[in-house]
mmJSON file of the N, C-alpha and C atoms, coordinates in Angstrom:
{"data_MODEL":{"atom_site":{
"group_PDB":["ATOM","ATOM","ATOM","ATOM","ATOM","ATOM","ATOM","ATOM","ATOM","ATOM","ATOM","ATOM","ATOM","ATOM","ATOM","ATOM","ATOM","ATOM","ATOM","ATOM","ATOM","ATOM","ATOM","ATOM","ATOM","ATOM","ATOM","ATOM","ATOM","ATOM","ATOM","ATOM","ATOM","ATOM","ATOM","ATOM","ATOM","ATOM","ATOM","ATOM","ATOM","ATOM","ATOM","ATOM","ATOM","ATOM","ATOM","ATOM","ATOM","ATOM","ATOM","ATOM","ATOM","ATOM","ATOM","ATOM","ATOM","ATOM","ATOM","ATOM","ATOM","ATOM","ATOM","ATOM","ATOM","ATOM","ATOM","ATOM","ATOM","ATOM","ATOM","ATOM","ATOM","ATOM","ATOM","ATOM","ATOM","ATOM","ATOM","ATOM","ATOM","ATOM","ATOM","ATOM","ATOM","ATOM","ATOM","ATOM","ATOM","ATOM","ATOM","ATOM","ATOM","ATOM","ATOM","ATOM","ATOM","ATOM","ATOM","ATOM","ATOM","ATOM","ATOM","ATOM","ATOM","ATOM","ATOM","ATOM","ATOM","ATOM","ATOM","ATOM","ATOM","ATOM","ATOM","ATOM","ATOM","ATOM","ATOM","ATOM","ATOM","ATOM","ATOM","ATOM","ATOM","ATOM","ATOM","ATOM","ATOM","ATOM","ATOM","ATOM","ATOM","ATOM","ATOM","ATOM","ATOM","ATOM","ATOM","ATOM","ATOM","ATOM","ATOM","ATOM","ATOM","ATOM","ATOM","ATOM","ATOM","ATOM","ATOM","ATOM","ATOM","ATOM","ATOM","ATOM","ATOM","ATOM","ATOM","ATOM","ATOM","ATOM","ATOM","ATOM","ATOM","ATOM","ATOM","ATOM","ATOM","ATOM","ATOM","ATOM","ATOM","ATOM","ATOM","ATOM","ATOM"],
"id":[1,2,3,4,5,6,7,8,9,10,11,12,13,14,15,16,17,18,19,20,21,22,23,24,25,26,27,28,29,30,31,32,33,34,35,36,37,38,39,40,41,42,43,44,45,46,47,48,49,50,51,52,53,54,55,56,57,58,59,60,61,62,63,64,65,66,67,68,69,70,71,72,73,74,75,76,77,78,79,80,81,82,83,84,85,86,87,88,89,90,91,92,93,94,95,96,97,98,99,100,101,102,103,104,105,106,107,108,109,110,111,112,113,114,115,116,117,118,119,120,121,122,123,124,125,126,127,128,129,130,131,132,133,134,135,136,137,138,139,140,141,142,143,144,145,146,147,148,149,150,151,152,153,154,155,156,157,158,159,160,161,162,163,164,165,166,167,168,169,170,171,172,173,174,175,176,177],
"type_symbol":["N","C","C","N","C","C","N","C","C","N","C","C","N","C","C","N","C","C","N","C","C","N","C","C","N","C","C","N","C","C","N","C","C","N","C","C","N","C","C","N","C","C","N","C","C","N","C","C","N","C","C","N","C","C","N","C","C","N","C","C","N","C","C","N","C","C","N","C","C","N","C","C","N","C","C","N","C","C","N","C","C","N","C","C","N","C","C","N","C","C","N","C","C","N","C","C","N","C","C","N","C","C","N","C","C","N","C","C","N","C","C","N","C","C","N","C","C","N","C","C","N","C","C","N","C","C","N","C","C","N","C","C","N","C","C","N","C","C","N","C","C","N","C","C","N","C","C","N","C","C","N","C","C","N","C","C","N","C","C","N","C","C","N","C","C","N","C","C","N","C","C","N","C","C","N","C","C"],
"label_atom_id":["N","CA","C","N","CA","C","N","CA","C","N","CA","C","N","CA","C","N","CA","C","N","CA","C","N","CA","C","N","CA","C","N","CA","C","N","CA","C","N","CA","C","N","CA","C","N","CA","C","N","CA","C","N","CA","C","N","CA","C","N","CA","C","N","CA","C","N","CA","C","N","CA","C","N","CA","C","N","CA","C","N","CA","C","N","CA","C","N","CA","C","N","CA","C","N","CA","C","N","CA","C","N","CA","C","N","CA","C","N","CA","C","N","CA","C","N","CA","C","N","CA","C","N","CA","C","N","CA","C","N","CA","C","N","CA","C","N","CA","C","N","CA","C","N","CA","C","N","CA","C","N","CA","C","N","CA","C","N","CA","C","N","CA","C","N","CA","C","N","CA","C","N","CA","C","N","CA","C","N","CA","C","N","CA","C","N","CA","C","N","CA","C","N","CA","C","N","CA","C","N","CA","C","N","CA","C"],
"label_alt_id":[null,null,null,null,null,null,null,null,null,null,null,null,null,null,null,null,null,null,null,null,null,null,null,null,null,null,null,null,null,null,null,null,null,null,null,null,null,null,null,null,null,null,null,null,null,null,null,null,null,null,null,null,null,null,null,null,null,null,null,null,null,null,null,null,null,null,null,null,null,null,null,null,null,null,null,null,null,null,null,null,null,null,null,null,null,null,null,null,null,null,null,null,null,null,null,null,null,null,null,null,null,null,null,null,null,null,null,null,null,null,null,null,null,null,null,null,null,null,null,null,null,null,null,null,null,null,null,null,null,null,null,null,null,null,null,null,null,null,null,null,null,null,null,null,null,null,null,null,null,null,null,null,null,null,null,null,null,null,null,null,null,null,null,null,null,null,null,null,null,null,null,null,null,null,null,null,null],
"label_comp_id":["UNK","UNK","UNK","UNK","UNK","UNK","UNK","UNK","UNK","UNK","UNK","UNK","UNK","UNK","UNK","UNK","UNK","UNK","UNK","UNK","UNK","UNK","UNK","UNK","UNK","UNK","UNK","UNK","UNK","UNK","UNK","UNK","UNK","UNK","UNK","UNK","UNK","UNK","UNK","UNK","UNK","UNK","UNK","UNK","UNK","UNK","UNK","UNK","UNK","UNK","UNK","UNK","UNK","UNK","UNK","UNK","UNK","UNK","UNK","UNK","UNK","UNK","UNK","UNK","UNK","UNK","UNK","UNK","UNK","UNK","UNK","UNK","UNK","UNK","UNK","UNK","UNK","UNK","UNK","UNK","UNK","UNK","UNK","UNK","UNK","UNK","UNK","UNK","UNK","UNK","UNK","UNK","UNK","UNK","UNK","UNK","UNK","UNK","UNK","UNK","UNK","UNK","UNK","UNK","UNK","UNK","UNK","UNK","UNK","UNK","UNK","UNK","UNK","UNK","UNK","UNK","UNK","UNK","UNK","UNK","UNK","UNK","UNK","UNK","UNK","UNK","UNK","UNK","UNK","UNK","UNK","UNK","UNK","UNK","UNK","UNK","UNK","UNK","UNK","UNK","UNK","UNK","UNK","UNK","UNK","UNK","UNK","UNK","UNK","UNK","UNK","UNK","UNK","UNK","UNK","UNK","UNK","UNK","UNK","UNK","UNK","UNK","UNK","UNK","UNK","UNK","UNK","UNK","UNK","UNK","UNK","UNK","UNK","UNK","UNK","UNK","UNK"],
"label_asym_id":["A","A","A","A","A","A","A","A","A","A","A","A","A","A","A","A","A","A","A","A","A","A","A","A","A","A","A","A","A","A","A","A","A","A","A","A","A","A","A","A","A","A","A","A","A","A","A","A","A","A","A","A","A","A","A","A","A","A","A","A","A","A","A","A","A","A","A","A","A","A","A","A","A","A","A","A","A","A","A","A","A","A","A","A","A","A","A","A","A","A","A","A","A","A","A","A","A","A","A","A","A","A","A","A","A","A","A","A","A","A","A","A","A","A","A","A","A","A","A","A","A","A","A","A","A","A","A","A","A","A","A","A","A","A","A","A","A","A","A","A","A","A","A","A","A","A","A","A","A","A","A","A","A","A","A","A","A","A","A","A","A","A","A","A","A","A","A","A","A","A","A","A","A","A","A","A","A"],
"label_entity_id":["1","1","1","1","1","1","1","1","1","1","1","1","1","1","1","1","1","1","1","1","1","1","1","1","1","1","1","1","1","1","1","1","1","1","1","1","1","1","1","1","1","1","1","1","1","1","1","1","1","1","1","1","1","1","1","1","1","1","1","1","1","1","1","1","1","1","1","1","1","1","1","1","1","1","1","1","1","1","1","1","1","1","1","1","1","1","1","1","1","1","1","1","1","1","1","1","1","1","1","1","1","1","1","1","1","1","1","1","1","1","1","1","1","1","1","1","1","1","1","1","1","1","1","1","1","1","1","1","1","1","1","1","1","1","1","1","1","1","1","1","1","1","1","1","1","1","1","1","1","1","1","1","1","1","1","1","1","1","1","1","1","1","1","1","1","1","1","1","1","1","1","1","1","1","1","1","1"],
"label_seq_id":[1,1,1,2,2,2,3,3,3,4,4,4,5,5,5,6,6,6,7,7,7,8,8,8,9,9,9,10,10,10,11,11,11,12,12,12,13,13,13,14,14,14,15,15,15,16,16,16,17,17,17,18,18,18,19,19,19,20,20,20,21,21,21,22,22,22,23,23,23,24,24,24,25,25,25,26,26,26,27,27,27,28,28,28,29,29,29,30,30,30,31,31,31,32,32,32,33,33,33,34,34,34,35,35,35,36,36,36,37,37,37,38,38,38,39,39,39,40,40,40,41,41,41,42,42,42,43,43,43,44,44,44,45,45,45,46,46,46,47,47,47,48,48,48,49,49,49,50,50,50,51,51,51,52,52,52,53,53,53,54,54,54,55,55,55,56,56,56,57,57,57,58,58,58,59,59,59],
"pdbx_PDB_ins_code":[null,null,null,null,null,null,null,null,null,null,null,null,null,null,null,null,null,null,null,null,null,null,null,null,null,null,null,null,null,null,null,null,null,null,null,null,null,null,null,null,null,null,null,null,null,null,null,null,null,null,null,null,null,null,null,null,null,null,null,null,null,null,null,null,null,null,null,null,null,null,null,null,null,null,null,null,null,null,null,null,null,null,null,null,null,null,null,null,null,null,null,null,null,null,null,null,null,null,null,null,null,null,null,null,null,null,null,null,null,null,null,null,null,null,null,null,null,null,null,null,null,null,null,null,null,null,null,null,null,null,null,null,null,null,null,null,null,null,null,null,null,null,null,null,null,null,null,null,null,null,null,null,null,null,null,null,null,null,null,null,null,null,null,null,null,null,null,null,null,null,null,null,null,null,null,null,null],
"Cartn_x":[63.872,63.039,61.683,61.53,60.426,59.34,60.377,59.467,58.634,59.612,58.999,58.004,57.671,56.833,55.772,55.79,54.518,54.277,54.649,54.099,55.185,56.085,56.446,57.799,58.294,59.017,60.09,61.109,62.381,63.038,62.326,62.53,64.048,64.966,66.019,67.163,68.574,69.5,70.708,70.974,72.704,73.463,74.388,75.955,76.326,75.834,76.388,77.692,78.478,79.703,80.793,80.331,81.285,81.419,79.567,79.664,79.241,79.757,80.039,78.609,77.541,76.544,75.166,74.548,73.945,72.033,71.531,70.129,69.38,68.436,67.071,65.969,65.515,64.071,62.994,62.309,60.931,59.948,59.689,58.707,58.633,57.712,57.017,58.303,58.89,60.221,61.377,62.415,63.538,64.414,65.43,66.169,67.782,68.352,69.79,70.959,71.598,72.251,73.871,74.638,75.638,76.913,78.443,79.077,79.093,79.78,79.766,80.162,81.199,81.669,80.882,80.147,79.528,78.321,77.7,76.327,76.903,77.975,77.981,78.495,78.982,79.593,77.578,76.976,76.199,74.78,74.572,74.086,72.347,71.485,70.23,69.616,70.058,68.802,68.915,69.961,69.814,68.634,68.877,68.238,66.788,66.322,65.014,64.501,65.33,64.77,62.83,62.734,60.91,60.084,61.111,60.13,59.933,58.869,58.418,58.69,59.346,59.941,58.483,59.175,57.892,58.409,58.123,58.854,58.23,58.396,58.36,56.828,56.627,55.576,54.079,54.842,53.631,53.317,53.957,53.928,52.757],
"Cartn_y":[-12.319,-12.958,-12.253,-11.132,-10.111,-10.334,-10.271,-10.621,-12.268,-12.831,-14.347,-14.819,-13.798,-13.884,-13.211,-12.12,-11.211,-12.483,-13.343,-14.156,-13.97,-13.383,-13.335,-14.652,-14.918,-16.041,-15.617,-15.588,-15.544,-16.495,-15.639,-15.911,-16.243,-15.202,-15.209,-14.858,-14.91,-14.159,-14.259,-12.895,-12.897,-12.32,-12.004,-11.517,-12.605,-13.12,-13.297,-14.249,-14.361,-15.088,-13.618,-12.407,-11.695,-10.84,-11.015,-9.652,-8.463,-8.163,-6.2,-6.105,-6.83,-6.594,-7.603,-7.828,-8.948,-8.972,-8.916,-9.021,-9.75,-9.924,-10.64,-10.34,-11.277,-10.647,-11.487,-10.905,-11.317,-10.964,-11.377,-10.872,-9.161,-8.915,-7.141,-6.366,-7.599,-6.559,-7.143,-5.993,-6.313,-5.494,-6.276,-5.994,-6.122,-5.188,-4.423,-4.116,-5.4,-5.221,-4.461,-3.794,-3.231,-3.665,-3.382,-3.049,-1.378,-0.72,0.54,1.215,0.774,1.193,1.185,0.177,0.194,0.794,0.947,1.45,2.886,3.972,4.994,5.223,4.336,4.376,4.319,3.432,3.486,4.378,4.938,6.106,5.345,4.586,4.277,5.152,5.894,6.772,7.688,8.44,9.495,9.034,7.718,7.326,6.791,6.48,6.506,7.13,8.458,9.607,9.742,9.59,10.206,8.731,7.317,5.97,6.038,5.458,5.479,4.253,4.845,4.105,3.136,1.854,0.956,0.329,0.054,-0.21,-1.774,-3.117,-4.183,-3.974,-3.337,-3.354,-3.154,-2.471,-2.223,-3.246,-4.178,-5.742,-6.375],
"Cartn_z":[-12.891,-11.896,-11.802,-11.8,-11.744,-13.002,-14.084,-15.422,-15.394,-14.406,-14.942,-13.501,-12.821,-12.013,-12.357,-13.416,-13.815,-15.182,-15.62,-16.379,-17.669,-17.71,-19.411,-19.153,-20.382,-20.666,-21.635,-21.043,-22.025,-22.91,-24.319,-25.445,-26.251,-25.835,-26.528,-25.331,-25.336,-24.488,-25.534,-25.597,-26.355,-25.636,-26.145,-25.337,-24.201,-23.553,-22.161,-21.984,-23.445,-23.266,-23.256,-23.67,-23.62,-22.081,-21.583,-20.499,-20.818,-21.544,-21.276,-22.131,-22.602,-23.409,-23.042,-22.428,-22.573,-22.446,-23.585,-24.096,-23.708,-23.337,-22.863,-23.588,-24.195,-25.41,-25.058,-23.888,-23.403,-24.819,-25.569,-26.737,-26.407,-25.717,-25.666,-24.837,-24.068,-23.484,-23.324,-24.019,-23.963,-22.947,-22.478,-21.438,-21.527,-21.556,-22.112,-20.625,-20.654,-19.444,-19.755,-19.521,-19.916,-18.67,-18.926,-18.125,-18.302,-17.139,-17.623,-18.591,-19.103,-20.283,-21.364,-21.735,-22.75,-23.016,-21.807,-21.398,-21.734,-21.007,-21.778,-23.264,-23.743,-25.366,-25.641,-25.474,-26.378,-25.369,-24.868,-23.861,-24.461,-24.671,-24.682,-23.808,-23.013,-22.391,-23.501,-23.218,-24.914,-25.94,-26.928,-27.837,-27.274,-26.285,-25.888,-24.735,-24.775,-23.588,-23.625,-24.888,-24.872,-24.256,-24.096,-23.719,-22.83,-22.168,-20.674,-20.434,-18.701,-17.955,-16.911,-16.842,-16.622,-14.944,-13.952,-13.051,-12.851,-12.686,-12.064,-11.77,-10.524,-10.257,-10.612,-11.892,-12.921,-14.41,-13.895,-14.913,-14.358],
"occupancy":[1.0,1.0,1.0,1.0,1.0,1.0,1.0,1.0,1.0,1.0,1.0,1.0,1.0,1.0,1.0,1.0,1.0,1.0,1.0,1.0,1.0,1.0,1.0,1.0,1.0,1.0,1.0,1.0,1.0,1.0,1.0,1.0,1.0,1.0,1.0,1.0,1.0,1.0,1.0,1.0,1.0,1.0,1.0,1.0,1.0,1.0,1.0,1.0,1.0,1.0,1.0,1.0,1.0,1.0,1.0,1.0,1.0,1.0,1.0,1.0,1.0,1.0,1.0,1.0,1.0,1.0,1.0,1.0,1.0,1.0,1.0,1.0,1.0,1.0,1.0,1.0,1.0,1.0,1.0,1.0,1.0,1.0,1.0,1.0,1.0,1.0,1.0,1.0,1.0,1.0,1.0,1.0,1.0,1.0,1.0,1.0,1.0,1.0,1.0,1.0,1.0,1.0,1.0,1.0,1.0,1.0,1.0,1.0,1.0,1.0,1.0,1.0,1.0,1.0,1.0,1.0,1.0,1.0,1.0,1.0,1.0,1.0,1.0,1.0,1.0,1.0,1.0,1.0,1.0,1.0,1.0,1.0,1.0,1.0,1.0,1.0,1.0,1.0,1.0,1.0,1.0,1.0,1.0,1.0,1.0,1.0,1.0,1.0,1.0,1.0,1.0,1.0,1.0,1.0,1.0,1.0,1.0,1.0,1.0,1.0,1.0,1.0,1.0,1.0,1.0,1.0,1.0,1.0,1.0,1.0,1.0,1.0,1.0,1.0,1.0,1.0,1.0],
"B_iso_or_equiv":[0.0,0.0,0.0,0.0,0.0,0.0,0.0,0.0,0.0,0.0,0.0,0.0,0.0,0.0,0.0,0.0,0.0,0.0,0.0,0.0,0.0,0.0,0.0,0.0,0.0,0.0,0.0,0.0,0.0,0.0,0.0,0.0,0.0,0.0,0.0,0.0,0.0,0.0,0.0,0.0,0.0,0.0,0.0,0.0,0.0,0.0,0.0,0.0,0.0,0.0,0.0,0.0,0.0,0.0,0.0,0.0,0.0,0.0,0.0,0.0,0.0,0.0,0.0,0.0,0.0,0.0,0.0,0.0,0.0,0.0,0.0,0.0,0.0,0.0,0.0,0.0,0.0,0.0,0.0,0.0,0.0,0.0,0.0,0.0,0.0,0.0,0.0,0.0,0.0,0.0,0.0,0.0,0.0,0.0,0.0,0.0,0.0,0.0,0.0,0.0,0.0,0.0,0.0,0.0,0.0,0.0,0.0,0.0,0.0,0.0,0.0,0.0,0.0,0.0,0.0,0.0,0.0,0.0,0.0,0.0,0.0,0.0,0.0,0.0,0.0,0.0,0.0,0.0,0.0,0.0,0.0,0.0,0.0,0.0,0.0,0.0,0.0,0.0,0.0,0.0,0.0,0.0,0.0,0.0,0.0,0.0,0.0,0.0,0.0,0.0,0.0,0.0,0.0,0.0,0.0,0.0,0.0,0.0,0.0,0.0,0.0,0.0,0.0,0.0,0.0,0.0,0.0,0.0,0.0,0.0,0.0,0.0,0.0,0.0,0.0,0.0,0.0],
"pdbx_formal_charge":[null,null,null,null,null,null,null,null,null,null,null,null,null,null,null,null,null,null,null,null,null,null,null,null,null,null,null,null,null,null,null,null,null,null,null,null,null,null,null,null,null,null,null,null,null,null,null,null,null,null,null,null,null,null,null,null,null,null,null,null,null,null,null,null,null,null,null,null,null,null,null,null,null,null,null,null,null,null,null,null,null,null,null,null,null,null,null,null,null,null,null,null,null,null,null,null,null,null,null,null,null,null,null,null,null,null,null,null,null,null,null,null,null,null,null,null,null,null,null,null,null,null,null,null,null,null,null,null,null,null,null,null,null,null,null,null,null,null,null,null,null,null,null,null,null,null,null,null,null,null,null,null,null,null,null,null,null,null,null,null,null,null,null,null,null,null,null,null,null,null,null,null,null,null,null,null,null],
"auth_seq_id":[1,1,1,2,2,2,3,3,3,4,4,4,5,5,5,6,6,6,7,7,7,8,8,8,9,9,9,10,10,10,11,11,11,12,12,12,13,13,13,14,14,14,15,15,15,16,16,16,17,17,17,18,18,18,19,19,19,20,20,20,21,21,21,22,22,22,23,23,23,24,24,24,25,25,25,26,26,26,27,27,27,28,28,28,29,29,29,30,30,30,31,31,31,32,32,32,33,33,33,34,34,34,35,35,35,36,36,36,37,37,37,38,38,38,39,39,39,40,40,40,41,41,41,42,42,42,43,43,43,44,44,44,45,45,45,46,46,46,47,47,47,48,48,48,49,49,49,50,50,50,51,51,51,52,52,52,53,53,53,54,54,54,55,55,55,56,56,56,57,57,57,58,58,58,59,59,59],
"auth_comp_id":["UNK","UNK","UNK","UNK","UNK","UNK","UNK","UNK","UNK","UNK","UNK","UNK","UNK","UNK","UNK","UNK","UNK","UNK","UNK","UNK","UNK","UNK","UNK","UNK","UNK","UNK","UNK","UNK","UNK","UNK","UNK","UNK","UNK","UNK","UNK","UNK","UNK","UNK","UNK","UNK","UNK","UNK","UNK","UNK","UNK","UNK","UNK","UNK","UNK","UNK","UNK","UNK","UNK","UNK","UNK","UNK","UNK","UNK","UNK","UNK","UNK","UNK","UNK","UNK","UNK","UNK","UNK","UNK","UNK","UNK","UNK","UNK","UNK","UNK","UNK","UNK","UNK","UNK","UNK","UNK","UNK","UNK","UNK","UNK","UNK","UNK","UNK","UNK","UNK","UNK","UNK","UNK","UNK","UNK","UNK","UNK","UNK","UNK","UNK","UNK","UNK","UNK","UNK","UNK","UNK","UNK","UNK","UNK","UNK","UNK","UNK","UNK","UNK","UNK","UNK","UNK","UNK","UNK","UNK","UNK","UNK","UNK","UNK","UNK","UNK","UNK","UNK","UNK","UNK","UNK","UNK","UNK","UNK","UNK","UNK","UNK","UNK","UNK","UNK","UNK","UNK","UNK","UNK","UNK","UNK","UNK","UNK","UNK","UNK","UNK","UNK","UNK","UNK","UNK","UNK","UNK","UNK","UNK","UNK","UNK","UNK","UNK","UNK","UNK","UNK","UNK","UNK","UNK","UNK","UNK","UNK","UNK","UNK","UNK","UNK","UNK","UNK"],
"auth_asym_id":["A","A","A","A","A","A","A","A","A","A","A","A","A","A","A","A","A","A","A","A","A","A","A","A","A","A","A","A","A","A","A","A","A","A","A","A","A","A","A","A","A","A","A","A","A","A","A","A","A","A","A","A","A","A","A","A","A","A","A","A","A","A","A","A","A","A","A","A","A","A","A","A","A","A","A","A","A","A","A","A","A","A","A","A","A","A","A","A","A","A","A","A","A","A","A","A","A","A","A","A","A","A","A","A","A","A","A","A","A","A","A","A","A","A","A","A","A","A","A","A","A","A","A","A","A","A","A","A","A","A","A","A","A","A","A","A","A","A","A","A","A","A","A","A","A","A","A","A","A","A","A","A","A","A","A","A","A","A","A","A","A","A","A","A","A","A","A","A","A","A","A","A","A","A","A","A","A"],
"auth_atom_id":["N","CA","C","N","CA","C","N","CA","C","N","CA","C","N","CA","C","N","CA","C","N","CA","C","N","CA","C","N","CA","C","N","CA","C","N","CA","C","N","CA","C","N","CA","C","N","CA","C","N","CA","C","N","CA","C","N","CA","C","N","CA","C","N","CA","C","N","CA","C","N","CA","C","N","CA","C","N","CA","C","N","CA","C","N","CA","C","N","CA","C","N","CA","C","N","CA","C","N","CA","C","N","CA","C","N","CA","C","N","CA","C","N","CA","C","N","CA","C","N","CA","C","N","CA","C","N","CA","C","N","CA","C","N","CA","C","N","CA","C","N","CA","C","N","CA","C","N","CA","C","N","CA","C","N","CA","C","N","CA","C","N","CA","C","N","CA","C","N","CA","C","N","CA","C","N","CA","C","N","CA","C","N","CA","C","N","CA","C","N","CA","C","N","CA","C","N","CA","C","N","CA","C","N","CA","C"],
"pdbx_PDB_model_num":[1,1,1,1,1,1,1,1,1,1,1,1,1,1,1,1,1,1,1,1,1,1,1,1,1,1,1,1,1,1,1,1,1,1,1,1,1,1,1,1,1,1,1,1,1,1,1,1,1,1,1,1,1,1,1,1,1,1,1,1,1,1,1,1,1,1,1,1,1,1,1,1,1,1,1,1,1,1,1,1,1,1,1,1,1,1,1,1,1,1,1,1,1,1,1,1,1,1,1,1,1,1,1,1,1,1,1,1,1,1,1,1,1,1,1,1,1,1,1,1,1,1,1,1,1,1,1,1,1,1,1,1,1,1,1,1,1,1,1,1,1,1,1,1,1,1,1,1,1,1,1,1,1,1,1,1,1,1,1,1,1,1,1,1,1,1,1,1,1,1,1,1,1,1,1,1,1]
}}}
């Protein structure tokens, strides 16, 4: 809702028949929803600890 009020348009969405994974590919941003489990199996803060964090308000 946030993204599609700062103007961007969702391009793509996967996972969301399983749940536990589900992708949003605004072109410049993508958005990685997890259940918990999976979010720590695959730990993305680890693998993009050095990315900067962008908050809503700064769209």
């Amino acid at each position: 809702e946030e993204l599609h009020k700062a103007g961007y348009v969702l391009k793509q969405r996967e996972g969301q028949a399983s749940g536990s994974w589900v992708l949003l590919d605004f072109g410049d941003i993508i958005v990685h929803v997890f259940d918990r489990e999976n979010r720590l199996f695959y730990d993305l803060e680890r693998i993009w600890k050095d990315g900067k964090i962008i908050n809503s308000e700064e769209l």
